[in-house]
N, C-alpha and C positions, 0 to 999 in steps of 0.2 A: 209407749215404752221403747228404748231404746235396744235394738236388734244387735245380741252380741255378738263377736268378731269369731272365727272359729277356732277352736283352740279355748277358749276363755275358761279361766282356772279360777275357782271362788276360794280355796285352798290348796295348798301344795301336797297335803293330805290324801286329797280326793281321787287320783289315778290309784297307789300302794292300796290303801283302803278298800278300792274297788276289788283290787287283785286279791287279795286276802281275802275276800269275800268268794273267791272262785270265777269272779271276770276277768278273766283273763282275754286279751286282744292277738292275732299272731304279729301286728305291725302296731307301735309307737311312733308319731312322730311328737316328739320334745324340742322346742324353736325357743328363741329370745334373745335380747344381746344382753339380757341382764346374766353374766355367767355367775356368778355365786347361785344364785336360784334355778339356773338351768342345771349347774354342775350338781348341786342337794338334789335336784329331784331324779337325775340320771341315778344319783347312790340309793334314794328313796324305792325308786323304781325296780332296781337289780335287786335290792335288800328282799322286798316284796316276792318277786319271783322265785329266789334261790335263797329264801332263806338260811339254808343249812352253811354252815363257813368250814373254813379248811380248805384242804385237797378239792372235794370233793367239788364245791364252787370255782377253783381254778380251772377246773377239767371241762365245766360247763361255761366258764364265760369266754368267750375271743372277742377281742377286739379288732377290725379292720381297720387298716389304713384308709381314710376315705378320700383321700387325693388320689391315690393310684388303685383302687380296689373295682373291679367291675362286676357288672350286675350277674355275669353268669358266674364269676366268682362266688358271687354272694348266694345266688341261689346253691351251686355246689355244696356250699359249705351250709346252708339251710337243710338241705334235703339228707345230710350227713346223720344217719343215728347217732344219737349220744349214747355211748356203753354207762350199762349203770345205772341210768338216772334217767327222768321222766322227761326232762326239758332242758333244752341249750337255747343260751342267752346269745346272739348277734349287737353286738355293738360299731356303729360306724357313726365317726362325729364329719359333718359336711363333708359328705359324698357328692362328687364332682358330677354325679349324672344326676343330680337333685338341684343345682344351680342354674339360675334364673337362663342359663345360656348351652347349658350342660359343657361352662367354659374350664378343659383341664389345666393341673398346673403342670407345666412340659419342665419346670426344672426337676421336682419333686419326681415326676416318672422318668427323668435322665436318669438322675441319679438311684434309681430303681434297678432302672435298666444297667449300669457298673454292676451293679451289688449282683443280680443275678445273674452274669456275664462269670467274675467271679466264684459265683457258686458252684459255677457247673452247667447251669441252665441257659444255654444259649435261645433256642425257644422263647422263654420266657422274655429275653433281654431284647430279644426282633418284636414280639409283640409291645412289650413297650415304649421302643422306641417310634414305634407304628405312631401308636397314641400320644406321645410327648410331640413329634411332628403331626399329628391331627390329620392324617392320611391314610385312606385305606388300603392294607396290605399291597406291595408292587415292586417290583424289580429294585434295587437299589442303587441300578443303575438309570430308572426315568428319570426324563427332564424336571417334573415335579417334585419327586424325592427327593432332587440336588436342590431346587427353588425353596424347597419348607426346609431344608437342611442348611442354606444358607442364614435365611429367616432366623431361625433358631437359634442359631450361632450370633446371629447380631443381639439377639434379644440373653441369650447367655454369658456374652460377654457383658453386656449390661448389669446382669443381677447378681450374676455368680461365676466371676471367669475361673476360679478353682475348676469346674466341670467344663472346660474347652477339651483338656486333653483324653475326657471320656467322652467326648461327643466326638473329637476328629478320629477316634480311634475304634469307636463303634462299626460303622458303615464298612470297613476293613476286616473286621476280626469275624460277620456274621453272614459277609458276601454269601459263600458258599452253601447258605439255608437257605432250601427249597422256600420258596413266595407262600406262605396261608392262606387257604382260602378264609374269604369274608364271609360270615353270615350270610347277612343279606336279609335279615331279620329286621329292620327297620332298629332306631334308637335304643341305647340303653334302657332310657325311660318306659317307652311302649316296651320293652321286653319285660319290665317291672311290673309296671300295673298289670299285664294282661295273667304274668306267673302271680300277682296277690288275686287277685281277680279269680282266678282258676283253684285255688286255696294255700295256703301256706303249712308242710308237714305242722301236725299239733305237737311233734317235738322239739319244734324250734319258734325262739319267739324272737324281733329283729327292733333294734332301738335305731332309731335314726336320728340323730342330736346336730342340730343344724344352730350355730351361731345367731342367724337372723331368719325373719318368718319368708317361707320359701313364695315366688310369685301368685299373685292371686289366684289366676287360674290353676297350676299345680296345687293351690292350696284345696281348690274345687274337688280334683279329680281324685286326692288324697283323701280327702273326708269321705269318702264312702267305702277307701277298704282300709281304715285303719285310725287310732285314738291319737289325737288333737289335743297337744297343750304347749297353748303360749306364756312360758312366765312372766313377760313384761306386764301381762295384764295382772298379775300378781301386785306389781308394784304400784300399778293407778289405782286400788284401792283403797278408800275410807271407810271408815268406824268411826263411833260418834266424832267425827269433824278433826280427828287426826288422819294424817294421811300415811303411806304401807312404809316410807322410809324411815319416820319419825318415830313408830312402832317398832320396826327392825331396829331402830340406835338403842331407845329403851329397853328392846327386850337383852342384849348383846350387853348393855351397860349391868343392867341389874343379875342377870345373871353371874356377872364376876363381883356382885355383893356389893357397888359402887354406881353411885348418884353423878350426873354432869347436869353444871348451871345452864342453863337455855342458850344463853351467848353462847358458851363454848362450845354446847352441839348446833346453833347453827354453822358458828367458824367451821366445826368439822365436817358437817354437809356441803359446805363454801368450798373448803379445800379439796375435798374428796371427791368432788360434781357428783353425788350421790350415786356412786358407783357403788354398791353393796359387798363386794368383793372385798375395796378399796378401802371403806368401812372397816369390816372386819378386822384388816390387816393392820390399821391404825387404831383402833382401839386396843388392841394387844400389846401393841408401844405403848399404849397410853395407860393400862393397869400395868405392865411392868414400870413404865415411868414412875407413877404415883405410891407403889407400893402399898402400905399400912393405911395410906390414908386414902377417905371414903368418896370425897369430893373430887370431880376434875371438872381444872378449870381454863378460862380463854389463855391463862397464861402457860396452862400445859401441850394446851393444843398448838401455841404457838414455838414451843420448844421442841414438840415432837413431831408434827405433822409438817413436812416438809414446808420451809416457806417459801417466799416470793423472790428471797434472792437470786433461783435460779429459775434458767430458762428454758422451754424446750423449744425444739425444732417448729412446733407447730404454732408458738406465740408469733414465731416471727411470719412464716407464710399466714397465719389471720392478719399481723398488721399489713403486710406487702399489701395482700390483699382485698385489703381494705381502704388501702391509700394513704395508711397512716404514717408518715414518712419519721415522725418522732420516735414513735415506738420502735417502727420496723429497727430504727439505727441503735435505740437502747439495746434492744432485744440482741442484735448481730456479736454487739458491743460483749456483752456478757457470754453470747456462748463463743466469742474467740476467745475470752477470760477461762470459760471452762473447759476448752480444751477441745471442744469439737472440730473435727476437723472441714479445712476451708471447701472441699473437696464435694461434702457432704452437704451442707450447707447448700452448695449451686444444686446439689441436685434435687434437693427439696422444693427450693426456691424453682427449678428449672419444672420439675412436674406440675406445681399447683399452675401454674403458667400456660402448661402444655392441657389441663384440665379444661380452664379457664378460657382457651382460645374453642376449644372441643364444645365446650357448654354457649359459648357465643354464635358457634357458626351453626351449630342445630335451631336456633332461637331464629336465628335470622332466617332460614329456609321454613320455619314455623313450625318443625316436627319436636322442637321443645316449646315448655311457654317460659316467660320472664320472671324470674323469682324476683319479688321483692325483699331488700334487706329484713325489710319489718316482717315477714312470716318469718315465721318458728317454726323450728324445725320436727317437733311431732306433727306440725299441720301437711310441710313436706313431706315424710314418710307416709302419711296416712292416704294424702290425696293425688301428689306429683307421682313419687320416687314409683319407678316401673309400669308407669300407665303410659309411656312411649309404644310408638309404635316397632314392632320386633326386631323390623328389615334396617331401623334406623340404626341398632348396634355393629352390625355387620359393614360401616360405612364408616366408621371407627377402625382405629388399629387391632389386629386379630389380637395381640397380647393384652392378657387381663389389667398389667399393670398399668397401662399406658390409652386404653381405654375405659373413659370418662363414665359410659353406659354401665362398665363389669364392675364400678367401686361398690364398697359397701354405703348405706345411705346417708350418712355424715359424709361423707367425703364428697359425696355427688351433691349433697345439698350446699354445700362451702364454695364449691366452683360455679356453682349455676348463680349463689348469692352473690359472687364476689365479681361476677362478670357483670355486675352493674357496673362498675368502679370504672372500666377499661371499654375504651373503642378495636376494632379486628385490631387497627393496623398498629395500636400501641402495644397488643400484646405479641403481636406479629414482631416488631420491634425490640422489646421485651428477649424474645428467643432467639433473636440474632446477635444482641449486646452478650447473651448470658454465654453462648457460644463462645466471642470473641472471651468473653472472664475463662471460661474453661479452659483455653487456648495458651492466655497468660499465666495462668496458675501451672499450669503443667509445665510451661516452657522458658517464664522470666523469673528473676528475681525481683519482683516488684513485692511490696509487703501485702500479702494476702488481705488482710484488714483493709488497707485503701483502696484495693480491686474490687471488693466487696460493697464497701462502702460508696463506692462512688457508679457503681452500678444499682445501688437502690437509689441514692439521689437522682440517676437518668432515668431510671424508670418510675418514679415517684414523685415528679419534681414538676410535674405540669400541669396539675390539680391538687385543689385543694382535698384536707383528707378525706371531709366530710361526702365531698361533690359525687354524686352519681350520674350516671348518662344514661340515656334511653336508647344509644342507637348502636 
């Protein structure tokens, strides 16, 4: 018999259910990148808890920010009485000390740090900035505060130069606060476990709603103080010989009183990449489309559900990276036609690039292994994706975006696949030409389209599309 994964949900039923029965848990964790079924069972869940609605529910639910929210925040606000009422609901969706790296986002706590600067809260706006620089409490005059201060600033002009002039204006305005002392309490994390460990008040119960299932080992040390549900494994299931999507389109169809012919729901599985959110959101076009009539059909779906005439960012980084030099040029072709800009465009192309050299050089020192084009990518997630060795992340760039190891697992499996296609020194290559395009976009008049264009034929143009490399 096959040994279930932890987390495994036979219905989406089965956690409220439990609750309503009087099981109640003091810790949730809720994971899956399916979000329409992650997002139903987070409402399923609270419904359960707090039934009673009104006021009364607003005063017991908080939501945390879980970019910037810290664990002793968290416990704080745990160990807080609720006036009134028997139980307060904690809500936090992917908490930065629950990632695979406990890697934070420093723009999101910049821009934290303004707002409480602003408020009044200087305090607050030091400790943040502490954290957005990844440094513990210190002079803000040390040689290292200036080094991750610089850092910063490169990595925020990058993402979000709006937030330069509250970063150069920070370090000025909080000089004169005394230094905080640090804990010294070791991780957020180990501060977590050991406060669930020790018990959680029974007045507070804490959701943790994490996009993707958190690393294997966290995943370990979490099943012992707290309830486990992955919804993805909602979706791998069958009854008699239909499978959980085909089920969800029937049930979603027939409930607005309306029949779809087999073509047209595969078309819209085709279209939607059975994204169940995606679903939803297109069948609602598609009974407002139809109106009075009961049937929908391949020719509604192809009126309603967006078609192939346009393109996104990511058709073209698969063709690039794939070596498909037709596509790659259709593809560029239609999104200068829609309007994207040329700007944009290098910079997508410039990261899968910058992935792609990251995913080749760990291969070659051997602390990755060789994806082949031909695996699939649940075989990746299940067996590859974060079975690296830990120290291996930390030899990558400290920013999330720009290391290969911190993507989410699509992303990490697209670079690892596509780095068959490319030798180091073409990708190496690859990042110096794209350079020289940034260069020229910014500074000539030359037609953005042919700087584009003639920069995928250089980089494209010395293999065939098909041809992969081994070395």
């Amino acid at each position: 018999m096959r040994r279930e994964s932890p987390g495994t949900l036979r219905n989406i039923q089965e956690i409220p259910r439990a609750i309503r029965r009087g099981e109640v848990s003091p810790l949730y964790v809720l994971f899956g990148q399916e979000r329409y079924l992650l997002n139903r069972l987070v409402e399923l869940v609270i419904e359960a808890l707090l039934p009673e609605s009104g006021p009364w529910r607003e005063m017991c639910l908080e939501h945390l920010d879980g970019e910037t929210a810290t664990v002793p925040e968290l416990i704080a606000a745990a160990e807080t009485v609720p006036m009134g009422a028997p139980r307060r609901v904690l809500v936090l969706r992917d908490p930065a000390f629950l990632s695979s790296t406990g890697a934070v986002n420093p723009v999101a706590l910049l821009r934290r740090a303004g707002e409480a600067l602003e408020a009044g809260d200087p305090s607050r706006a030091l400790e943040l900035l502490y954290r957005a620089l990844d440094v513990t409490p210190m002079p803000l005059t040390d040689p290292e505060f200036r080094s991750r201060l610089h850092s910063l600033r490169e990595q925020i002009a990058e993402e979000d130069p709006d937030l330069l002039a509250t970063l150069d204006a920070l370090p000025g305005q909080l000089a004169d606060l005394p230094v905080p002392e640090s804990s010294g309490n070791g991780s957020d994390l180990e501060t977590l476990l050991r406060w669930v460990q020790e018990g959680i008040p029974p007045t507070s119960v804490i959701l943790f709603v994490l996009s993707e299932a958190p690393p294997a080992k966290l995943l370990s040390r979490l099943q012992s103080v707290a309830t486990l549900a992955n919804v993805d494994t909602l979706k791998e299931q069958r009854v008699r010989g239909q499978d959980a999507v085909d089920r969800f389109l029937d049930d979603q169809i027939q409930r607005a009183g309306k029949r779809i012919a087999p073509e047209a729901a595969r078309l819209l599985r085709h279209r939607t990449a059975d994204d169940l959110q995606a679903l939803v959101d297109e069948i609602e076009k598609l009974i407002a489309y139809v109106e009075d009539r009961e049937q929908i059909t391949v020719a509604d779906v192809l009126s309603v559900v967006s078609d192939e005439s346009t393109v996104s960012l990511f058709d073209l980084t698969d063709a690039f990276g794939q070596r498909k030099a037709p596509e790659a040029l259709r593809a560029l072709h239609r999104l200068i036609q829609q309007g994207e800009p040329a700007l944009k465009i290098l910079a997508m192309l410039t990261r899968h690039v910058r992935l792609m050299l990251q995913a080749k050089l760990l291969q070659q020192e051997g602390t990755l292994p060789r994806v082949s084009p031909r695996l699939s990518y649940s075989a990746f997630r299940e067996g590859i994706y974060r079975q690296w060795p830990e120290e291996a992340v930390s030899q990558l760039p400290q920013a999330a975006t720009l290391n290969l190891l911190k993507q989410k697992p699509y992303a990490c499996y697209v670079a690892l696949r596509d780095a068959n296609y490319y030798t180091t020194e073409e990708l190496q290559s690859a990042l110096q030409a794209m350079a020289e395009v940034d260069f020229l976009l910014k500074s000539s008049r030359i037609s953005e389209h042919a700087l584009l264009s003639d920069l995928l034929l250089r980089c494209l143009g010395s293999l065939a599309p098909a041809q992969t490399i081994g070395r």
